[in-house]
LOMARSE-861408 format. One line per 5 residues: number of its first residue (from 0); for each residue x, y, z of C-alpha. Coordinates in nm, 3 decimals, always signed. Example, Ala and Ser with C-alpha at 12.3 -4.5 7.8 and 13.67 -1.06 7.14 Angstrom:
REM residues 2
0> +1.230:-0.450:+0.780; +1.367:-0.106:+0.714
***
This chain:
REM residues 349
0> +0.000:+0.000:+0.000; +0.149:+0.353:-0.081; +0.094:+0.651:+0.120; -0.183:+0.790:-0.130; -0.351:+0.468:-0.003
5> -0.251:+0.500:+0.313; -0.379:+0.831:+0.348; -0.714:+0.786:+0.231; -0.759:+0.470:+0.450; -0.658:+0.680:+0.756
10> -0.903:+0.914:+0.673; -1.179:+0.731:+0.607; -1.123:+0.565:+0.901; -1.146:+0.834:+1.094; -1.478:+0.949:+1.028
15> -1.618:+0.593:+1.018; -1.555:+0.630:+1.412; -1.822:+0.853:+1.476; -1.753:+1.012:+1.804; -1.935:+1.357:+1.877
20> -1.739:+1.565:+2.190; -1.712:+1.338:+2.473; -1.735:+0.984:+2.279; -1.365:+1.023:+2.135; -1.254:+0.727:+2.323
25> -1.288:+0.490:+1.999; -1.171:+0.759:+1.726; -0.877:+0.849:+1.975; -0.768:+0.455:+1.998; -0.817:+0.368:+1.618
30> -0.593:+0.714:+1.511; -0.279:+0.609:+1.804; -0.301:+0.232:+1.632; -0.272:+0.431:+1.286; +0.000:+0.678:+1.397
35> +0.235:+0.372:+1.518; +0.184:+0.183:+1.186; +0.284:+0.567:+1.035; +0.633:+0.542:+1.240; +0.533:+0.783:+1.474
40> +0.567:+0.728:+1.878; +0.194:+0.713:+2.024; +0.011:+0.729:+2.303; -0.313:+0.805:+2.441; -0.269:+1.113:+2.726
45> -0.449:+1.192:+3.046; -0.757:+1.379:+2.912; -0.792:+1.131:+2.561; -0.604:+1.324:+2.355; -0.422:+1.119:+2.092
50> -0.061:+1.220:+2.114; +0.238:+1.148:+1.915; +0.596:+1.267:+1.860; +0.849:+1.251:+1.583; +1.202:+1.348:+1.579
55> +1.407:+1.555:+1.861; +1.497:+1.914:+1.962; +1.251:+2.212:+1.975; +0.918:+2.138:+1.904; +0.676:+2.221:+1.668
60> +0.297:+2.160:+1.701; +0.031:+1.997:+1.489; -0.289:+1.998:+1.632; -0.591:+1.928:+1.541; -0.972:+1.804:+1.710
65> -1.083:+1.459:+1.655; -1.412:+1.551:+1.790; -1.773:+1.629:+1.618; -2.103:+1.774:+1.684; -2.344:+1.497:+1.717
70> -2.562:+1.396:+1.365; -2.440:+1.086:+1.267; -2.420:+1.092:+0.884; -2.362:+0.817:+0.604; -1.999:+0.749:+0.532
75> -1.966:+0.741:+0.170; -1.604:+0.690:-0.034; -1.697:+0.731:-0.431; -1.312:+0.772:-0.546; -1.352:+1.172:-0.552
80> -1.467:+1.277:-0.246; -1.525:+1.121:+0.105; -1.864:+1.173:+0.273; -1.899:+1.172:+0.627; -1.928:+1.360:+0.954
85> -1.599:+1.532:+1.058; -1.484:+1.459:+0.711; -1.394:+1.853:+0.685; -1.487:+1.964:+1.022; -1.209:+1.847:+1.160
90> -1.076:+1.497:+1.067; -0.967:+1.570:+0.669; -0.702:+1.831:+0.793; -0.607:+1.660:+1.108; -0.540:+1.324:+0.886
95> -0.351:+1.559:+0.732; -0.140:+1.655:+0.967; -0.030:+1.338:+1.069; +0.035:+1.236:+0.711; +0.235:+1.531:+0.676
100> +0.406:+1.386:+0.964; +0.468:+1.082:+0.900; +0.624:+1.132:+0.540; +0.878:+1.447:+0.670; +1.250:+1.294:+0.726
105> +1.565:+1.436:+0.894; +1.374:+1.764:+1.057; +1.582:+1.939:+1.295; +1.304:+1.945:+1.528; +1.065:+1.723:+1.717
110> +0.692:+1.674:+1.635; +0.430:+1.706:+1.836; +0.130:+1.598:+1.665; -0.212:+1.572:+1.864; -0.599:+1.484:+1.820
115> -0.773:+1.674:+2.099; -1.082:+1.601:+2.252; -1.393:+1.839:+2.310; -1.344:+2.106:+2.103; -1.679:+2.158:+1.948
120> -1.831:+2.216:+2.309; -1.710:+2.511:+2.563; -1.429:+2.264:+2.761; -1.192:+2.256:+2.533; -1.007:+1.991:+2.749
125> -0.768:+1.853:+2.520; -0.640:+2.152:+2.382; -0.619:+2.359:+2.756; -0.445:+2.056:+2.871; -0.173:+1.988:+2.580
130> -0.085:+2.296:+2.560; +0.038:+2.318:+2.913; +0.261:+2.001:+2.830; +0.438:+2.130:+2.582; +0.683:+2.468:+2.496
135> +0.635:+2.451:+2.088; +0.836:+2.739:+1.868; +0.542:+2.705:+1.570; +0.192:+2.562:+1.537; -0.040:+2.454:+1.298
140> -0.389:+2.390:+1.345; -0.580:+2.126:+1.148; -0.866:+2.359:+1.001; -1.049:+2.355:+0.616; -0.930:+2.627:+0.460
145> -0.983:+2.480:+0.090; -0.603:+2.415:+0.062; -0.514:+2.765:-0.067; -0.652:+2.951:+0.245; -0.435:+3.051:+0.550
150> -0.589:+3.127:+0.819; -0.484:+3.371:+1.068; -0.783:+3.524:+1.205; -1.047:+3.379:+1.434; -1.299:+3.542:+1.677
155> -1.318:+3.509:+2.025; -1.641:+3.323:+2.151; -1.827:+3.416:+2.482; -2.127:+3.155:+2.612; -2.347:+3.394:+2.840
160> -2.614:+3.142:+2.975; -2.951:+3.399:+3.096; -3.228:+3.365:+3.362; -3.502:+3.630:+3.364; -3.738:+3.643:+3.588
165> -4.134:+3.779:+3.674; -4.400:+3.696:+3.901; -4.655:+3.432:+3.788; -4.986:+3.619:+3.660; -5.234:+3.578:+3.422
170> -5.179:+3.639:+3.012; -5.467:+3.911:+3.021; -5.254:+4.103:+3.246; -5.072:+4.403:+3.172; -4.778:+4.288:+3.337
175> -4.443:+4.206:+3.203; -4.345:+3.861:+3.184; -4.051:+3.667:+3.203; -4.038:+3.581:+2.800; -4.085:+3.990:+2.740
180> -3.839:+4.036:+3.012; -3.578:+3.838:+2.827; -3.641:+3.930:+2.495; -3.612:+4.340:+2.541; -3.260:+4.244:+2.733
185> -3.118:+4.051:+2.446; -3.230:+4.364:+2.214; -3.047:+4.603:+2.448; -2.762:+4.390:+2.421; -2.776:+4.403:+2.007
190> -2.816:+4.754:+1.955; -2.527:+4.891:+2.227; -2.299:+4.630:+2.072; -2.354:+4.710:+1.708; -2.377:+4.381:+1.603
195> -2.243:+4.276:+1.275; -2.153:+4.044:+1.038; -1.742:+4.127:+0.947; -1.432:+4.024:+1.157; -1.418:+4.343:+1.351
200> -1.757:+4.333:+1.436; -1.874:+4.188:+1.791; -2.138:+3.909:+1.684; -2.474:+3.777:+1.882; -2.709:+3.491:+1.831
205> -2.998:+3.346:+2.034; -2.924:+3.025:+2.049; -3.173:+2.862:+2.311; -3.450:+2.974:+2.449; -3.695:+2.772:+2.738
210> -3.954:+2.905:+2.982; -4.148:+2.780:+3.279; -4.513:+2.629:+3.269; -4.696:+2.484:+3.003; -5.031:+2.667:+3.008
215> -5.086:+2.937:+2.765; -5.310:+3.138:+2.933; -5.061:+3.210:+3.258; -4.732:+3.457:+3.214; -4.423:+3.232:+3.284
220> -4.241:+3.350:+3.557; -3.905:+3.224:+3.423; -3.732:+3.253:+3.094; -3.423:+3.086:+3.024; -3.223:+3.157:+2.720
225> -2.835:+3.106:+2.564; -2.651:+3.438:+2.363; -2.336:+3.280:+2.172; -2.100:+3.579:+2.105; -1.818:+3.636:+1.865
230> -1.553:+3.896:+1.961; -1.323:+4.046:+1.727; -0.911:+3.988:+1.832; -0.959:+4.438:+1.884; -1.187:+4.379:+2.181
235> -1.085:+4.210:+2.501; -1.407:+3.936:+2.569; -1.368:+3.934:+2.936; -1.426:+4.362:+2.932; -1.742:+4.297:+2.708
240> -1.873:+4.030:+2.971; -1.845:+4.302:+3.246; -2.079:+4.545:+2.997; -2.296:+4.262:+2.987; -2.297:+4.209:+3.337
245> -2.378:+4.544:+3.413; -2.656:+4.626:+3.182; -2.787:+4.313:+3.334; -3.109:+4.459:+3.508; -3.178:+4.295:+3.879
250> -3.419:+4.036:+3.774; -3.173:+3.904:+3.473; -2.937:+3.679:+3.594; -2.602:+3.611:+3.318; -2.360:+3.321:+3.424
255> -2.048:+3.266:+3.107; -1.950:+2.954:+3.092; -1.671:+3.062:+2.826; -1.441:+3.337:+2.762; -1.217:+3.328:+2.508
260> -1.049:+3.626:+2.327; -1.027:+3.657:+1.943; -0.688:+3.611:+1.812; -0.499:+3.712:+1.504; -0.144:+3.658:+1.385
265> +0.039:+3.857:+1.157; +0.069:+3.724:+0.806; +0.481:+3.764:+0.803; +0.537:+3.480:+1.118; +0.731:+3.235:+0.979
270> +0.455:+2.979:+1.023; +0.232:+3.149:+0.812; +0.519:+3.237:+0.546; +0.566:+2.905:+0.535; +0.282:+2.743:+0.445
275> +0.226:+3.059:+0.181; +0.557:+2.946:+0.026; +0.453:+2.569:-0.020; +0.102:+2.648:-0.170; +0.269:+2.873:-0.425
280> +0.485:+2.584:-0.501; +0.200:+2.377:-0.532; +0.109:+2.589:-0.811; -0.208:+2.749:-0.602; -0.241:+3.086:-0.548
285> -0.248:+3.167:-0.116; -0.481:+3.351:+0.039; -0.535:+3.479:+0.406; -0.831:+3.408:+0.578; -0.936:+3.561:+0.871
290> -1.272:+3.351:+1.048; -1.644:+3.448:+1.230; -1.551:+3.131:+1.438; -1.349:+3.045:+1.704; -1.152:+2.705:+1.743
295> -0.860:+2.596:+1.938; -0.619:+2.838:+1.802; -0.790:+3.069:+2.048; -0.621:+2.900:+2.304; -0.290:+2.774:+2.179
300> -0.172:+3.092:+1.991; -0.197:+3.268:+2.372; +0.143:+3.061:+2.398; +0.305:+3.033:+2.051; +0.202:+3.203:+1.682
305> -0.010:+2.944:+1.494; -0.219:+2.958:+1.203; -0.457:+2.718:+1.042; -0.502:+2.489:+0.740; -0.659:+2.219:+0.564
310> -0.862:+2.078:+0.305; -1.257:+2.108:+0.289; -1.488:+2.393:+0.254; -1.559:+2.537:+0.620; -1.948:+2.640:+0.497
315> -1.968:+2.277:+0.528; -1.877:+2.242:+0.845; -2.141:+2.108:+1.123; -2.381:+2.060:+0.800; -2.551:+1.763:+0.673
320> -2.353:+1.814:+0.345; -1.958:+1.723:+0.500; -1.694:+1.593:+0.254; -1.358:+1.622:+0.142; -1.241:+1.621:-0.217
325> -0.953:+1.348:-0.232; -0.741:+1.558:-0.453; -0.734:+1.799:-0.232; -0.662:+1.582:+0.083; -0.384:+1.494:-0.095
330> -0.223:+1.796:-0.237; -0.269:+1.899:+0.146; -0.035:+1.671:+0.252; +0.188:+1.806:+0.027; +0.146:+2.112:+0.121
335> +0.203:+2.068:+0.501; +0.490:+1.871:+0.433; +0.635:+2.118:+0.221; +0.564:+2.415:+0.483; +0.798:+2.172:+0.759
340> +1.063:+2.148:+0.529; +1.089:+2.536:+0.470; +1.047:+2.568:+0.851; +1.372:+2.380:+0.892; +1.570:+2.619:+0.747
345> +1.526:+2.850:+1.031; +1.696:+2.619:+1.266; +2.027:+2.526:+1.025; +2.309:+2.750:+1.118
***
């Protein structure tokens, strides 16, 4: 079997374990077996991350979530393009990664590649915990980026779970309810924040909304609802969680359960010159791309410069639609490979 072969069976592999965040156990096993029959040294670490090394002296950093969100979804290989959930979102570019990996020789410095755990929900366990492990010069992230992309940007992400609250009274009442309560908060919110849509823009969604009692006739006296906001890297999340706080009237209660800042690094690091050089030489023409998302790199780049790659179309990501061209798994590879090797250069004397 060649590494072409190789690579595709790895893959598809991957996403045949189907293992939404906290059911990585399986996924996490299969990929270690797979990384030892790659050459690489393997283990399994103290949170379920799937951990492996290469080579010696500084380190650099390959990370990437083996994670989902749940939806199970028909794995599908028709010689083209693999089907699948996670095939983009996240297990195409962090089978590339280890690929990558696996083929570089003689680097003069030691590989860290990972699969962390519980990404796609607020832990982020396996990422908070690796990164504390480890003192890496460079990263990359395993992201799609649709192989030309870099990406540099992402925005922080802020979980503010509400409680509003009203006496119980009857629905032909003039009083304020609960639901209204709620409601007029989260407006407050949108229009002192100037929500938008663009990377420098703070972000706000609804995303979950429940309230008390089950008769329609009687004004719930509790309202419980989620806001998922994206901060741009120019704002510091935790000073936009005290404005929350504070415009909080007293019968809204706001607990986050996440904080993370938005994070950018600047295009001429020698992680992201790298990769630009190897896409050129690919024959593809780079681009940067800064993201409305957040991911691990929100956490990692605190400690060392990173950016993100990989194959697959993020707008497919956490859809029903996920898959990979196989072409462009491939040329990936490449691609990552060819970004180490230009890397090394930086540590001959």
């Amino acid at each position: 079997m060649n590494y072409d072969e190789q690579a595709v069976e790895l893959l598809e592999g991957l996403i045949r374990h189907y293992n939404p965040s906290r059911e990585e156990a399986s996924a996490v096993k299969y990929l270690v077996g797979k990384m030892r029959e790659l050459g690489l040294d393997a283990r399994v670490d103290e949170v379920g991350n799937a951990v492996a090394t290469k080579g010696s002296g500084p380190e650099v950093l390959l990370i990437g979530h083996i994670d989902t969100v749940h939806g199970e979804l028909p794995v599908k290989n028709d010689g083209e393009t693999i089907y699948g959930r996670g095939a983009c979102d996240a297990k195409g570019p962090l089978a590339v990664l280890v690929m990558a990996a696996a083929l570089s020789e003689n680097l003069p410095f030691k590989l860290v590649v990972a699969g962390v755990v519980e990404e796609e929900i607020d832990s982020s366990k396996g990422a908070k915990h690796l990164i504390k492990t480890i003192r890496p010069v460079y990263a990359f992230l395993g992201e799609p980026s649709n192989t030309n992309g870099v990406t540099i940007g992402y925005k922080g992400r802020m979980l503010a779970k509400c409680r509003a609250y009203a006496p119980k009274g009857h629905s032909a009442s003039l009083m304020e309810n609960a639901i209204e309560k709620g409601l007029m908060f989260y407006q407050k919110l949108r229009k002192e924040f100037k929500v938008g849509t663009s990377f420098d823009r703070v972000m706000m969604n609804m995303t979950h909304a429940q309230s008390s009692g089950e008769d329609f006739n009687v004004n719930p006296h509790e309202f419980r609802f989620a806001i998922d906001i994206r901060t741009p890297p120019s704002q510091s999340a935790y000073e936009i969680a005290e404005r929350i706080m504070r415009a909080a009237p007293k019968d809204i209660r706001v607990q986050f359960t996440e904080i993370l800042d938005g994070v950018e690094t600047d295009m001429n690091e020698p992680v992201a010159r790298a990769l630009v050089k190897s896409i050129r030489e690919q024959g593809l023409k780079p681009r940067y791309v800064k993201k409305l998302s957040s991911s691990d790199m929100n956490i990692i780049n605190s400690k060392v410069k990173t950016v993100a790659y990989g194959p697959g179309d993020s707008k497919l990501d956490h859809t029903d639609e996920e898959r990979v061209s196989i072409e462009d798994y491939l040329k990936s590879i490449k691609i990552v490979r060819g970004a180490l090797e230009s890397l090394a250069g930086r540590f001959k004397k």
